[in-house]
Structure formats: structure tokens, C-alpha cells
N, C-alpha and C positions, 0 to 999 in steps of 0.2 A: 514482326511487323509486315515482312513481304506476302506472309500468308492470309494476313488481314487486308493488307493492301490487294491483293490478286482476288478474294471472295466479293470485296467491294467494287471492283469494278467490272468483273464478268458478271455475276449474281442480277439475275431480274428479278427474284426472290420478294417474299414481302418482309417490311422490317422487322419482325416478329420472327422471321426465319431464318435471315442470315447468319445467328450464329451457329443456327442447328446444321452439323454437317447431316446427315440424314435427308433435310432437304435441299444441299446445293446438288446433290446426285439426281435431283429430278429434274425434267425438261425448263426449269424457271432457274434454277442455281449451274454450276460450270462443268456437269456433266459426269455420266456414270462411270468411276471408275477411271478417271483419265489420270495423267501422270500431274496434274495442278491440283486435284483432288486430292491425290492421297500425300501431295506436298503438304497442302494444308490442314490437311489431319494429322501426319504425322506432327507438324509444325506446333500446330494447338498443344496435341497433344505433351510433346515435349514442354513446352509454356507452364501448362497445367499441371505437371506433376514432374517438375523439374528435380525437386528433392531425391526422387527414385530412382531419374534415369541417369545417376551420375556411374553407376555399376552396371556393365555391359550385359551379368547373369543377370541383376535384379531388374532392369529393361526389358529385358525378351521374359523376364516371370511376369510383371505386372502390362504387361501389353495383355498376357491373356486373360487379365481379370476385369481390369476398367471397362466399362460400356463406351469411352470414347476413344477407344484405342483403332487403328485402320481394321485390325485383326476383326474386332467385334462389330466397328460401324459399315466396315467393306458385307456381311452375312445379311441376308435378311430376314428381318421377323426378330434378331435381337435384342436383349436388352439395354 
């Protein structure tokens, strides 16, 4: 919740876009790269695929596979 709570309230973003972390990295959402950023992706992404990351190998395997993992959403031009 605090990662939802902190994208809603820096986020100028349009409501179409706030959940896309992709675009809070740009000039309208909480900025490229900053330490709130990749809270909240890790955070989401933790949320989202809770199942998996309860094994510290199986977490560091599937960060490199999901498209919303920091690893993939931090690259540009990913999937």
C-alpha cells in the first residue's frame, strides 16, 4: 500500500497511466530511476507475484523473466 500510496501522490501522470510503472519514469510520474521508483516496482512487483518470491533463488530466477520486474522495467525498449 505505501507504494501505491507514494505513486498517487507524486504522479501527475494521466489516470490511464498510473499503474504503468514505465510511465511514472517520465517527466509527468515520480522520476527516472530514483530510490521511490524502484520502491515501487519492487513493491508492485512483490504484490504481483507473491507466490514465487517466497524462495530467495526462485526471486532472483523470475525477476529475470517477468516484464514488470525493476531488472526488465529499469532497460529501455523492453518487453
Amino acid at each position: 500500500m505505501e507504494a501505491k500510496k507514494l505513486l498517487y501522490r507524486k504522479s501527475k501522470c494521466h489516470t490511464l497511466d498510473r499503474e504503468n510503472m514505465r510511465a511514472q519514469r517520465d517527466d509527468c510520474g515520480i522520476g527516472d530511476y530514483t530510490d521511490e521508483w524502484r520502491f515501487a516496482v519492487d513493491k508492485w512487483f512483490n504484490v504481483t507475484h507473491w507466490p514465487y518470491i517466497q524462495d530467495n533463488q526462485i526471486y532472483h530466477c523470475v525477476q529475470k523473466f517477468f516484464s514488470d520486474s525493476y531488472i526488465n522495467e529499469s532497460l529501455d525498449g523492453s518487453i
